[in-house]
C-alpha positions in Angstrom: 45.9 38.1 93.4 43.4 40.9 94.7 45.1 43.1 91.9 43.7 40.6 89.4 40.7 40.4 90.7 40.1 43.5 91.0 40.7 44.2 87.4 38.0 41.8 86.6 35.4 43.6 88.7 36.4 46.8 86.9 36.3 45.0 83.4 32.8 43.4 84.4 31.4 46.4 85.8 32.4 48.3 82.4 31.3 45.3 80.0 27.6 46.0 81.5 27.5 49.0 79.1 29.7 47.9 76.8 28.7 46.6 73.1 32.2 46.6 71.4 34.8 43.8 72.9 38.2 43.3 71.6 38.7 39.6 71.2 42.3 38.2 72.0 41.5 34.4 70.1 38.7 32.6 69.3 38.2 31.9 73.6 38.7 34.8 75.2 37.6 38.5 75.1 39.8 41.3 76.8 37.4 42.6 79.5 40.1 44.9 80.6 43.6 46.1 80.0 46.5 47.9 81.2 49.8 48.9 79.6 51.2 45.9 80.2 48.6 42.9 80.4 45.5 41.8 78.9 42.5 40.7 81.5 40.6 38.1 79.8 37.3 36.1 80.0 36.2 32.8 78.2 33.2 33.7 75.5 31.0 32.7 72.9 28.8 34.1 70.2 25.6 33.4 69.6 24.5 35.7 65.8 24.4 39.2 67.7 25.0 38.1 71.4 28.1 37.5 73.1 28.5 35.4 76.1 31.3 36.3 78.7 32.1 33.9 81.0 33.9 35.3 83.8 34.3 32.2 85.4 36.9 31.1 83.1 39.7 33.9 83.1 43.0 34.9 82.3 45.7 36.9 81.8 48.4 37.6 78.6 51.2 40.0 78.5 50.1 42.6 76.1 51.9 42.2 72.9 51.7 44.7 69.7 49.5 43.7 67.2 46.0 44.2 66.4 43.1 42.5 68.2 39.5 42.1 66.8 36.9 44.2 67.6 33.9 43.2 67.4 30.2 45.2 68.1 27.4 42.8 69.6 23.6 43.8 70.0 23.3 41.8 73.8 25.9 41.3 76.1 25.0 38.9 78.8 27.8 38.5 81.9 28.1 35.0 83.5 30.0 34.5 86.7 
């Protein structure tokens, strides 16, 4: 579990900075990744803002395929 966890700080710390997010569905955003598994977080978007809610996570095998990417003007980080 601290491996997870872990992951998520990394992902928060780099979605600070961040304006484009790949979006998995229409709940969660991949806030980090490795070769094998998405790290995800709940969101919503608000016109140019997205939400990220990092409360609400999760994790998906990574799977081919293409994921939406999306560029947002404000980025606020929720715990």
């Amino acid at each position: 579990m601290s491996g997870c966890l872990s992951a998520y700080h990394l992902g928060s710390n780099s979605a600070d900075s961040q304006r484009t997010f790949p979006l998995l569905n229409d709940t969660q955003v991949v806030v980090y990744s490795t070769s094998t598994t998405y790290y995800t977080a709940r969101y919503t978007i608000d016109g140019d803002t997205i939400l990220i809610d990092t409360s609400h996570r999760g994790t998906y095998a990574r799977a081919d395929g293409e994921l939406e990417y999306r560029t947002f003007a404000n980025v606020i980080l929720q715990d």
